[in-house]
C-alpha positions in Angstrom: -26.5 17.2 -21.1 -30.0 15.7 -22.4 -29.7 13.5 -19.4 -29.7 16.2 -16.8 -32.4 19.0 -18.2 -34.6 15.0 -18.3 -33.6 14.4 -14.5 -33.5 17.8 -13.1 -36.9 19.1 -13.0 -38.1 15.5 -11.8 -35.8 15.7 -8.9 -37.1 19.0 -7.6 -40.8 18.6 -8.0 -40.2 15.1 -5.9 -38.2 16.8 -3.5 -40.1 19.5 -3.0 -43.0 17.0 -2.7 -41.7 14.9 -0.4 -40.5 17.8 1.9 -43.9 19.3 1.8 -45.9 16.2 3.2 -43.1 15.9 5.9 -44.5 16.6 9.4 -41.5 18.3 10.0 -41.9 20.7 7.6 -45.3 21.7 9.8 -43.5 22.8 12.2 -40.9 24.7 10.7 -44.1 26.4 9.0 -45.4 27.4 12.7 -42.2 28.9 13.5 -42.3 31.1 10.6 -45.6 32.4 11.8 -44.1 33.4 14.8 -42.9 36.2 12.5 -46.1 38.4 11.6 -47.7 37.2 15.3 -44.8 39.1 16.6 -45.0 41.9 14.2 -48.5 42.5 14.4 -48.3 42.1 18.7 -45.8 44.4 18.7 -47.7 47.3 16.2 -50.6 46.9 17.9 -49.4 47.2 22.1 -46.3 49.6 21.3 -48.0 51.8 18.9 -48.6 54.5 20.8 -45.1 55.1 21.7 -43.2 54.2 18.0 -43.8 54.5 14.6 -45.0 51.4 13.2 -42.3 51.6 10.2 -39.8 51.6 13.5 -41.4 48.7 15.0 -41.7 46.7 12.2 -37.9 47.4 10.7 -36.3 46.4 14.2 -38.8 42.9 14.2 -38.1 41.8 10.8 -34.4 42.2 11.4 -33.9 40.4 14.3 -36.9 38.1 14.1 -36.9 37.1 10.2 -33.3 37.6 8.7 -30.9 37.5 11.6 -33.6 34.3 13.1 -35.9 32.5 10.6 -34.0 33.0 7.5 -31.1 31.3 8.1 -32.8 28.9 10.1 -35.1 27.4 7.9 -33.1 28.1 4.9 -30.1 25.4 6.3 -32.5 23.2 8.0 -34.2 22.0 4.6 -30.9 22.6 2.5 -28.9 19.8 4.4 -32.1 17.9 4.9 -33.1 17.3 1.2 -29.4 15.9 0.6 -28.3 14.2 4.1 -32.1 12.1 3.8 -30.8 11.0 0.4 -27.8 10.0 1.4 -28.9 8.2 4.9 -31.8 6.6 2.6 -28.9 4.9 0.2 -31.4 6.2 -2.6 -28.5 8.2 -3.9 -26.4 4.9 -4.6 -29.3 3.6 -7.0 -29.5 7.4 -8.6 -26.1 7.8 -9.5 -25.6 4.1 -10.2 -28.2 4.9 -13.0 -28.2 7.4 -15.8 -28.7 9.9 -13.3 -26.1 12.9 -13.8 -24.7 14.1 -10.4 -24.8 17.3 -11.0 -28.7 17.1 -12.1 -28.8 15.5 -8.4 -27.1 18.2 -6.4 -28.8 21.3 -8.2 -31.9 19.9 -7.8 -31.5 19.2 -4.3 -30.6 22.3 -3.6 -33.3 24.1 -6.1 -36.2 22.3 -4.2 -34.6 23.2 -1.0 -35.0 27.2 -2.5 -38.0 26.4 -3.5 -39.8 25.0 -0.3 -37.9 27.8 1.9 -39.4 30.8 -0.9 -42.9 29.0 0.2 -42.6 28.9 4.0 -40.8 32.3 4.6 -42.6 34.1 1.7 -45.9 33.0 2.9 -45.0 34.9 7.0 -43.7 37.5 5.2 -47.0 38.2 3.2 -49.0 37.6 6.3 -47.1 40.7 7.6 -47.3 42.8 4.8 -51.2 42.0 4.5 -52.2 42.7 7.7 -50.0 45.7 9.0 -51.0 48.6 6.7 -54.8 47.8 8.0 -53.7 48.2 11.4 -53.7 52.2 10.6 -57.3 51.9 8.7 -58.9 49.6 11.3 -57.9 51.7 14.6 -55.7 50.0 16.3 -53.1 52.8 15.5 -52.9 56.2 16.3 -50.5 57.3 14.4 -50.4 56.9 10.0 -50.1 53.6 8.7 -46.8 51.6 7.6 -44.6 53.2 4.5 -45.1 51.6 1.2 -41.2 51.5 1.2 -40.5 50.1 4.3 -43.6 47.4 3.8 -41.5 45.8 1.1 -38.0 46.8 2.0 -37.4 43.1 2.9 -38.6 41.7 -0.5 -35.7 41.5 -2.3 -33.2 40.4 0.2 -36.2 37.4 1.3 -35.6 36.2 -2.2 -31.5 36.1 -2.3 -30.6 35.4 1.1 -32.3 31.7 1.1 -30.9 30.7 -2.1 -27.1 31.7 -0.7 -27.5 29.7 2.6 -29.3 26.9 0.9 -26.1 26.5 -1.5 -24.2 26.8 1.6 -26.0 24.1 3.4 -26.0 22.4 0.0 -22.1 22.1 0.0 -21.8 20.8 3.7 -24.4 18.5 3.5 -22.6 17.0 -0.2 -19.5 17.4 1.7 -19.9 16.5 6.0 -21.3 13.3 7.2 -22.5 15.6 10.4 -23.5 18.7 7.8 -26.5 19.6 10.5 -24.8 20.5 13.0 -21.6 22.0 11.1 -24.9 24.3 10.0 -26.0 25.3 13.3 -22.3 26.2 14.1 -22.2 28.0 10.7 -24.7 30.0 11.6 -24.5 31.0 15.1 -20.6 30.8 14.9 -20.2 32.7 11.7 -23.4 34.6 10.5 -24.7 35.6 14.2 -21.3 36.8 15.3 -18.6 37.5 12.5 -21.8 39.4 10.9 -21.5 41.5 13.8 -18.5 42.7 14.1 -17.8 46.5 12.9 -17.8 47.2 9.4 -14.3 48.5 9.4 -13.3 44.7 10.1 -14.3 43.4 6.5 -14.5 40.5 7.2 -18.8 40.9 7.4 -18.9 41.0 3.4 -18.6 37.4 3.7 -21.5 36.8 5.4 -25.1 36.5 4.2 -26.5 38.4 6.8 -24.6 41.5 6.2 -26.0 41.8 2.4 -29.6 40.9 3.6 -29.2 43.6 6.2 -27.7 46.1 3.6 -30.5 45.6 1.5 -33.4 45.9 3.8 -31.6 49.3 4.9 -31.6 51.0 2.0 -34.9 50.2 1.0 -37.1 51.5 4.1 -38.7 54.6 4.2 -35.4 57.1 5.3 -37.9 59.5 7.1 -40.3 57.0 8.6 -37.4 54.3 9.6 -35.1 57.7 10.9 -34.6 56.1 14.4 -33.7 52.4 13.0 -31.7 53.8 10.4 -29.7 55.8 12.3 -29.1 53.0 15.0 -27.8 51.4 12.5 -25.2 53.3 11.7 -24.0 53.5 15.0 -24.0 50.0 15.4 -22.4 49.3 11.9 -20.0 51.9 12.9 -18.7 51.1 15.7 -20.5 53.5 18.4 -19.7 56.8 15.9 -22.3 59.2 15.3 -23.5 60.8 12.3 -22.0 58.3 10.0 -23.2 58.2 6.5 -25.1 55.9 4.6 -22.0 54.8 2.4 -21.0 52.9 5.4 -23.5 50.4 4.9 -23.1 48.3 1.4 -25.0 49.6 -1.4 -27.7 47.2 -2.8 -25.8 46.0 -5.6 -22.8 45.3 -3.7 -25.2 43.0 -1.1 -26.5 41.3 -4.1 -23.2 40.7 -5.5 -21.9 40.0 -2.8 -24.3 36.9 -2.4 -24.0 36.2 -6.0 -20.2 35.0 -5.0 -20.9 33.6 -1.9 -23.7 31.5 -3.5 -21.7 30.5 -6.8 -18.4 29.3 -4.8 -20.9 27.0 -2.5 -22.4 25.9 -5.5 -19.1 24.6 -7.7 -17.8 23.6 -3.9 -21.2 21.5 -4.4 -20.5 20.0 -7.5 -16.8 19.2 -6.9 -17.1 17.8 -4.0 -20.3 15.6 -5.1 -18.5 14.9 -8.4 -15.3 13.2 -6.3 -17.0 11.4 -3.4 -17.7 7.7 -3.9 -21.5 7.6 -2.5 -21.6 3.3 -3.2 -19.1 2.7 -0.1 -19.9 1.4 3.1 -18.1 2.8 5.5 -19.1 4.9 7.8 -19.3 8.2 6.4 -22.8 7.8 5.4 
């Protein structure tokens, strides 16, 4: 136990050093701008024909949770372990009096870490910049909610952490973890998340409780027209569903406590049992 709270924190603060002086990680940080370039576009030439709460709840959704999120969030998760691994660093870490599990978790915590920066920093661009839209003149109407500006706080901060332990746990696991990402997420978070709620099967992506969560917490009044649209999605094409259709926010955030705890021991078992030092071809 002394072994791994020694190791841990010096594997994240390498890792997360080593990812930010990537070049790659320069460009994942220019496609996170694409974010607030296409929030602040959009304010600024639709204005005049939607609120800006509107505008801004349909771009963040599509744009930054059901896009950039997951996106970035796998890239660097599988990344910071497959490198390792293709490197054959690993074999001289856990050769040594390196604890595995100090490995993994630290992986995956600078993986957290370096997404938190990348997406956090787009997301305060946004939130900077729109609410002086209204003060500047560039709007017509009032300015952005307060509620609505920082509706997509708390599920920015959970749904990285449950897709990096995803990507965590197929990267530890899949020689070919990239691409069983990509398939992840187009295959399972893009389409299983949506399918109608009455299927239940959408709990069990992250999506869904980042989505839940970014509903509840925008302005009801100033959001009316997103809100209710997504009802009617979530509902199947009914009309004048209620909110209880949706999850409520502590069912989202438990609901991504489990998915991120079972990718985490998946993790950890399956990094505890695999014999890293052989040669063959997995690696």
């Amino acid at each position: 136990m002394t072994a791994f709270f020694r190791c841990y924190p010096l594997i994240v603060a390498q890792t997360v050093r080593e990812v930010l002086l990537s070049k790659r990680t320069l460009l994942f940080v220019a496609l996170a701008l694409a974010y607030p370039t296409v929030a602040i576009f959009a304010s600024m030439k639709l204005g005049d024909r939607e609120r800006i709460d509107e505008i801004f709840c349909g771009v963040t959704l599509g744009v930054f949770f059901q896009g950039l999120v997951p996106i970035v969030s796998m890239f660097f998760a599988v990344s910071t372990v497959r490198e390792e691994i293709a490197s054959r660093t690993l074999v001289y870490l856990i050769t040594g009096p390196v604890p595995r599990a100090a490995i993994w978790l630290g992986k995956f915590t600078a993986a957290v870490l370096v997404c938190w920066l990348i997406l956090g920093a787009a997301l305060s661009i946004a939130i900077v910049v729109l609410p002086m839209l209204g003060e500047t003149g560039f709007r017509h109407d009032v300015a952005i909610t307060e509620a609505t500006l920082y509706a997509p706080l708390l599920p920015a901060l959970l749904a990285p952490v449950a897709y990096c332990a995803i990507g965590t746990a197929f990267a530890v696991r899949l020689q070919r973890a990239m691409i069983t990402g990509a398939v992840y997420v187009v295959g399972w978070e893009y389409v299983v998340g949506s399918t109608p709620a009455q299927a239940g099967v959408r709990s069990l992506t992250v999506v869904d409780s980042a989505r839940a969560m970014f509903f509840h917490g925008v302005d009801p009044q100033a959001a009316r027209q997103f809100r209710g649209a997504m009802l009617e999605w979530a509902s199947g094409g009914r009309r004048n569903m209620t909110d209880a259709l949706i999850p409520s926010i502590s069912d989202a955030v438990s609901n991504l406590a489990i998915l991120t705890g079972v990718a985490l021991v998946l993790a950890l078992w399956f990094g505890l049992r695999r014999d890293y030092d052989s040669s063959s071809a997995d690696d």
